[in-house]
C-alpha positions in Angstrom: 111.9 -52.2 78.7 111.5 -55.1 76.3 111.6 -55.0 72.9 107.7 -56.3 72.7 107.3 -52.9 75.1 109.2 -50.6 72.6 107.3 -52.0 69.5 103.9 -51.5 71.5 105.1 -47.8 72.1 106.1 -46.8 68.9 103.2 -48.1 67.3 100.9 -46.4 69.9 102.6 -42.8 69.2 102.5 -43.6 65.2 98.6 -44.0 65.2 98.1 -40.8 67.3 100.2 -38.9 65.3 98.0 -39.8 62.6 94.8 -39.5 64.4 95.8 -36.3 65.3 97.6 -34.9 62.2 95.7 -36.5 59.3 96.6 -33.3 57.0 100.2 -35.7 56.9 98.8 -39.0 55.7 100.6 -38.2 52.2 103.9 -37.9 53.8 105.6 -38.2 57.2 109.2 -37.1 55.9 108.3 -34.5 52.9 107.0 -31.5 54.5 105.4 -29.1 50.9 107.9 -26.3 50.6 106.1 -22.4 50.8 105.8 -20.6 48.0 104.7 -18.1 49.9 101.9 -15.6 50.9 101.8 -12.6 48.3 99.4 -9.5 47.6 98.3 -9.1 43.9 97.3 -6.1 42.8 95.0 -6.1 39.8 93.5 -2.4 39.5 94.7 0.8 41.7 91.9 3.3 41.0 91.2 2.1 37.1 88.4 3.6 35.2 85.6 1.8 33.7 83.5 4.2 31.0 82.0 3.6 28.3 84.1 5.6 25.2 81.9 4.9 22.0 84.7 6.4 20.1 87.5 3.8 21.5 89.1 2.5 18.7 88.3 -0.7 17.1 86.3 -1.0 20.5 89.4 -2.5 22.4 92.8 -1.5 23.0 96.0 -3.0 24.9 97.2 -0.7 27.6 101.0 -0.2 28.4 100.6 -2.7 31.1 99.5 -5.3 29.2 96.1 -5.3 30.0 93.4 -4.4 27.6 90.3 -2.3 27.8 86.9 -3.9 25.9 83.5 -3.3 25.1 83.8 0.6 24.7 85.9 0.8 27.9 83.4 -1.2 30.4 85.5 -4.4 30.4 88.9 -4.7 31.7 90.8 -7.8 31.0 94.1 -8.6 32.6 96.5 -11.8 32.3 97.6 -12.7 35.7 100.4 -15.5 36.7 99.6 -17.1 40.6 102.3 -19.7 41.0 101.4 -22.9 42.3 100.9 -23.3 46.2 101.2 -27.1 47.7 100.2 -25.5 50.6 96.4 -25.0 51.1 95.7 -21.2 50.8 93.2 -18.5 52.1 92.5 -16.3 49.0 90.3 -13.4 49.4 89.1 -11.0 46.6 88.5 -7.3 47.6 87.1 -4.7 45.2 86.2 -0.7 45.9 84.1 1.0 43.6 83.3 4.8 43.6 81.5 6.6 40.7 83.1 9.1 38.8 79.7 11.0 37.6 77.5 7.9 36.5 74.8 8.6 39.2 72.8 5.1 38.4 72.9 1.6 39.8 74.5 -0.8 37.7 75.7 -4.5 37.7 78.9 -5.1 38.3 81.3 -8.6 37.9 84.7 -10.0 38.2 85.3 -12.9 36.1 88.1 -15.0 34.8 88.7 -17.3 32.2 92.0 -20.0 32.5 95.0 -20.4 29.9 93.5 -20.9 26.6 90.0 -20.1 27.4 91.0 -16.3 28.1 93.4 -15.8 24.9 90.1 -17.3 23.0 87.9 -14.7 24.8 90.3 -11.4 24.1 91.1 -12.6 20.5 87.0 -12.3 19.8 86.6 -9.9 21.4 89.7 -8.2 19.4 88.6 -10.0 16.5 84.6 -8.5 17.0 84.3 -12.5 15.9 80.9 -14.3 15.9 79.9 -10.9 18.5 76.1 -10.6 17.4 75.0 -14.3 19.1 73.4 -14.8 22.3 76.4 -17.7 23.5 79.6 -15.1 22.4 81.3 -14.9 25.8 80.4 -18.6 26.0 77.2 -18.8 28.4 77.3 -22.6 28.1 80.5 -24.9 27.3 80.7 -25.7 23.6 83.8 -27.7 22.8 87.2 -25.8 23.8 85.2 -22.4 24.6 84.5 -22.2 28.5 82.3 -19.8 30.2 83.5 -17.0 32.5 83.7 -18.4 35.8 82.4 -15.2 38.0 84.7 -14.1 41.2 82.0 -11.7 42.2 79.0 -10.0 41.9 78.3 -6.5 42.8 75.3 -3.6 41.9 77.0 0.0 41.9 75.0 1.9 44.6 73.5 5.4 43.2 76.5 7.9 42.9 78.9 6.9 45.6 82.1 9.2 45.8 81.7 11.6 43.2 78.6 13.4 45.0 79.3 11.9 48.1 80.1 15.6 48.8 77.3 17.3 46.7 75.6 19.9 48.2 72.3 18.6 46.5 72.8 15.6 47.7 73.7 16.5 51.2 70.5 18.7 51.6 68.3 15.4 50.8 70.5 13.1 53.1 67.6 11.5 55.5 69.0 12.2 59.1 69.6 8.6 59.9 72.4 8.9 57.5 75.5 11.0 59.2 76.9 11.4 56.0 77.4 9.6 52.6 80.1 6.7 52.3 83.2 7.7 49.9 83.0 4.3 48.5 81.7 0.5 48.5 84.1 -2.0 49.5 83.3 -5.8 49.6 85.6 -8.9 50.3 84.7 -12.5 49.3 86.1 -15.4 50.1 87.5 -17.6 47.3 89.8 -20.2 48.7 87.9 -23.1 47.4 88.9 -21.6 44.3 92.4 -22.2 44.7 93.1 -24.8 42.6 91.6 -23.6 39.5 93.4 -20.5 40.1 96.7 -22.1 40.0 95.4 -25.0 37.1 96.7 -22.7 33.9 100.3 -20.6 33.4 97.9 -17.4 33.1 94.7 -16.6 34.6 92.6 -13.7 32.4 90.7 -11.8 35.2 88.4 -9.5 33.8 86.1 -6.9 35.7 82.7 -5.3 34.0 80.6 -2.6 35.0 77.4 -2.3 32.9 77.8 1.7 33.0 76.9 3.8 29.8 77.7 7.4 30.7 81.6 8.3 29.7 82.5 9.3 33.2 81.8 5.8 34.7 83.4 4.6 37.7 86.5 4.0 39.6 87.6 0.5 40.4 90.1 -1.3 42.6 90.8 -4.7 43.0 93.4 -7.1 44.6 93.7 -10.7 45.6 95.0 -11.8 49.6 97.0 -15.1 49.3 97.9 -16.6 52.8 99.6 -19.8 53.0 99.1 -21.8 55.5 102.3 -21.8 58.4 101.6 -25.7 58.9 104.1 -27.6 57.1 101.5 -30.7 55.4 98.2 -28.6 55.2 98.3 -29.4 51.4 96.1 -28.0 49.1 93.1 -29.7 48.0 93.2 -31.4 44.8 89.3 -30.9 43.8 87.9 -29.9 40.5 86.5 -26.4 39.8 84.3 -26.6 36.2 82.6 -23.1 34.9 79.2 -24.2 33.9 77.3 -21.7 32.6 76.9 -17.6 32.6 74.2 -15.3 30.5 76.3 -11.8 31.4 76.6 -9.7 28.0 80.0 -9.5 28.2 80.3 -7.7 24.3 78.8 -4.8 23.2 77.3 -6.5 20.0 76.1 -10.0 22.3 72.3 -10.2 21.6 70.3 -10.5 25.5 70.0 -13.9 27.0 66.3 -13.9 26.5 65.4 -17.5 26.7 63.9 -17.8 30.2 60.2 -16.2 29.5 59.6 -19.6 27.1 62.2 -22.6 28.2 64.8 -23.0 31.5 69.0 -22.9 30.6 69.9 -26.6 29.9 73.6 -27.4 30.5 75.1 -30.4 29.6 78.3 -31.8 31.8 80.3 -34.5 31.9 82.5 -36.2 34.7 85.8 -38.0 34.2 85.5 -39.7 37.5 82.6 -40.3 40.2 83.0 -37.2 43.0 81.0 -35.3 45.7 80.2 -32.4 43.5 79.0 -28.6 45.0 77.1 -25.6 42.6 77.7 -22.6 43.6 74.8 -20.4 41.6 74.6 -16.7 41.1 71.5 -14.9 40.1 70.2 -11.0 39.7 66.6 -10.4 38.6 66.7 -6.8 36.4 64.0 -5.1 34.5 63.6 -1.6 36.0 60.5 -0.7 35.2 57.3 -1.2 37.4 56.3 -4.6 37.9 59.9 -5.7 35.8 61.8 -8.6 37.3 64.1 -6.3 39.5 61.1 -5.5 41.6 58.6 -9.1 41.7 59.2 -12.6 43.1 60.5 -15.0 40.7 61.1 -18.3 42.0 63.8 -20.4 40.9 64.3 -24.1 40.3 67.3 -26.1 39.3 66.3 -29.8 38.2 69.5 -32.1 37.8 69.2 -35.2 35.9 65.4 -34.5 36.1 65.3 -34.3 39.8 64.8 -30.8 41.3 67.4 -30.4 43.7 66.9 -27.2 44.8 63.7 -24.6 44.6 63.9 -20.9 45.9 63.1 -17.3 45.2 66.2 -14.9 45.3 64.7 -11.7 46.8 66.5 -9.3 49.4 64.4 -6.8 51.9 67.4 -5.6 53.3 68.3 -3.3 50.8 67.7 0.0 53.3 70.9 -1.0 55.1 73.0 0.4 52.5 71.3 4.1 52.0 74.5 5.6 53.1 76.4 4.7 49.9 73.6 6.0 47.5 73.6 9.7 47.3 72.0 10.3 44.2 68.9 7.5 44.7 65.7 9.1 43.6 62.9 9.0 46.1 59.2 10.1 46.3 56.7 10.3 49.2 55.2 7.2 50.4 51.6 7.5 52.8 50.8 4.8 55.4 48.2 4.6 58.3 49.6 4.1 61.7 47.4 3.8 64.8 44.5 6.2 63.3 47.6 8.6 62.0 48.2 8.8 58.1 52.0 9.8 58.3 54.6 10.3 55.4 57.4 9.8 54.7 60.6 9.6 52.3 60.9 6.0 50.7 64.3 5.8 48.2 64.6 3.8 45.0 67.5 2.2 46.8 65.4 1.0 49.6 63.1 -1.2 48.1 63.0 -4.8 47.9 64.6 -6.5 44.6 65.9 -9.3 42.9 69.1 -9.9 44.5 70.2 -6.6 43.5 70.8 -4.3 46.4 72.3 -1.2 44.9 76.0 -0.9 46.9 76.7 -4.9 48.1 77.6 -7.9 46.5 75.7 -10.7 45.6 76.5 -13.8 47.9 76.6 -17.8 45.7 74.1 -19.8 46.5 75.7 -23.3 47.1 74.1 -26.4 46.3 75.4 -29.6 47.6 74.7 -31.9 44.5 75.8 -35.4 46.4 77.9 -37.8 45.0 78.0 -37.7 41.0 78.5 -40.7 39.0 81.2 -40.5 35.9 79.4 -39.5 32.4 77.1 -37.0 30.9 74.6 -35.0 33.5 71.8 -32.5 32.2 71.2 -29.5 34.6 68.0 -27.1 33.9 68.1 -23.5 35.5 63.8 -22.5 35.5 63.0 -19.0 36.0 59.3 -20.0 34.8 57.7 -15.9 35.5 60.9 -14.7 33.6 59.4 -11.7 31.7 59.8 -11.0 28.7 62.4 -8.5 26.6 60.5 -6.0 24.6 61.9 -2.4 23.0 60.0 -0.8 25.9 61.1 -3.2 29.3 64.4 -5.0 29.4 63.8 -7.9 31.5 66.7 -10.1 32.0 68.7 -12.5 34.4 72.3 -12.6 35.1 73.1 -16.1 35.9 76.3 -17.8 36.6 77.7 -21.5 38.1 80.8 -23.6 38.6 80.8 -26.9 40.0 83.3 -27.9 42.8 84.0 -32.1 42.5 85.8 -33.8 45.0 86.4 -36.9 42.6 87.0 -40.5 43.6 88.5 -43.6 41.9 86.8 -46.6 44.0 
């Protein structure tokens, strides 16, 4: 073979090894050495109550974790060691009440680095509690908003009268029995370099309960490195935008929506394709309150509107098995000349996003390529009701931008 024939050769298996294993553009001799894939527990069967007579309203537990906000806000500093490796991270959470019968929103959030220790000292501190933006519902200088992990509503009562004999005697028949618990799992790889981006994480988890039994929580993370020896990790941005969950005790309502939309005000370092990934739950449980009507949504960016919807789930009947203690009343129809009866439950009907007993999926929004500087985005909820003493209407509402950024 001539040395024209071994040139040809090699440079014919060096441009299919490329074409064929792009994930090792970066290097061809420096494979990225595993850290490894690891299980961290955050909360083994933790309660969440609310104890009006906690003192000071917060305390440090011997594990170094803190309770808040009465005892419905768990916040715990957590180290996850850098991975060059690209990971799949998946957050699981069980619930199961421990005698609050009622649905209630539910969250896990996290702050980075100094973020976090700014949160907990606040809310150590009860600093600047009674405002509307105190757990930082927009950026403002060094303060960051929570960045949510997930979303969850508490089904009616799972677990603790999962085995009541009340209960049982009103379980419809297309239920074989009532679940022990509610379990979800989400998906939070893209996540992964934000999680590794500060020497502690501050994961927190909320449960908007008021009775003193509360509920039970567990929570972990899955980290599973990938075997392949150059699947690096992607180098992307993750930016907290904006969240309106009362996250203190004393934190006025986010009440704004009824008369003008949630501006946010952003700004790039560098041009990049850029994602939203947008949480929203509708509540107001009275009749006719936002839990229970249409509310269409509209985001306008830069005063374009990028993306119009209404959040509404129908489905909600699919999860009567882990809500015991749902009220229900007798609902008449007219079928084929017949007027029949039956049981509807509170839990069955239609709402806001807010299925008592599953999570609420993001909603992402591919925003196109962003150019560097300042960028203005508007969240509209224009039939937002209003908050009165009598109907508390209100919308949780959370995003964090993903930006693949670009130097060209």
């Amino acid at each position: 073979m001539t040395q024209r024939h071994v040139h040809f050769f090699f440079g014919f298996f060096m441009s299919t090894f490329m074409l064929c294993f792009p994930a090792c553009s970066r290097s061809l001799l420096l494979d990225a050495p595993a850290v490894g894939s690891m299980h961290l527990e955050i909360w083994q069967n933790e309660t969440v109550n609310f104890n009006p007579d906690m003192h000071s309203d917060s305390m440090c537990m011997e594990d170094g974790a803190f309770r808040l906000d009465a005892g419905r806000i768990l916040l715990k500093p957590l180290a996850i060691p850098v991975h060059p490796r690209r990971c799949n991270i998946e957050l699981e959470v069980s619930i199961k009440s421990s005698g609050d019968p009622w649905d209630k929103s539910g969250s896990l959030f996290a702050f980075a680095g100094d973020a976090g220790r700014d949160y907990l000292n606040r809310m150590l501190d009860g600093d600047d509690a009674d405002t509307t933006r105190f757990a930082g519902i927009v950026q403002e200088g060094v303060r960051q908003p929570p960045l949510e992990l997930m979303r969850f509503i508490t089904p009616f009562g799972v677990g603790h009268f999962s085995q009541n004999d009340r209960a049982n005697n009103y379980r419809p028949k297309a239920v074989s029995r009532w679940a022990d618990s509610a379990s979800w799992k989400a998906d939070v790889s893209y996540l992964q370099p934000w999680l590794e981006s500060a020497d502690t994480i501050w994961i927190g988890a909320y449960i908007d309960t008021w009775t003193s039994e509360g509920y039970t929580l567990t929570a972990s993370l899955h980290v599973l490195e990938s075997p392949l020896p150059c699947d690096w990790a992607s180098e992307h941005l993750i930016m907290p935008l904006f969240n309106t969950t009362k996250l203190a005790h004393d934190q006025r309502p986010f009440t704004q929506l009824p008369d003008s939309a949630l501006r946010i005000e952003f700004k790039l370092q560098h041009p990049g394709e850029t994602t939203l990934h947008f949480l929203t739950t509708g509540h107001g449980g009275h009749a006719g309150g936002d839990e229970f009507t249409k509310q269409p949504h509209a985001l306008v960016l830069d005063g374009d509107t990028i993306d119009a919807w209404t959040p509404w789930r129908d489905d909600c009947g699919a999860f009567r098995r882990f809500n015991p203690t749902s009220g229900f009343w007798p609902s008449t129809y007219v079928y084929r000349g017949d007027t029949l009866t039956e049981r509807v439950a509170s839990s069955d009907l239609s709402r806001s996003n807010w299925c008592p007993g599953d999570w609420v999926i993001p909603r992402s929004i591919a925003l196109g390529r962003l150019g560097a500087g300042r960028h203005i985005l508007h969240v509209d909820v224009p039939g937002a009701q209003p908050w009165s003493e009598n109907e508390f209407n209100f919308w949780n509402l959370a995003g964090c931008i993903e930006i693949q950024e670009s130097y060209d």
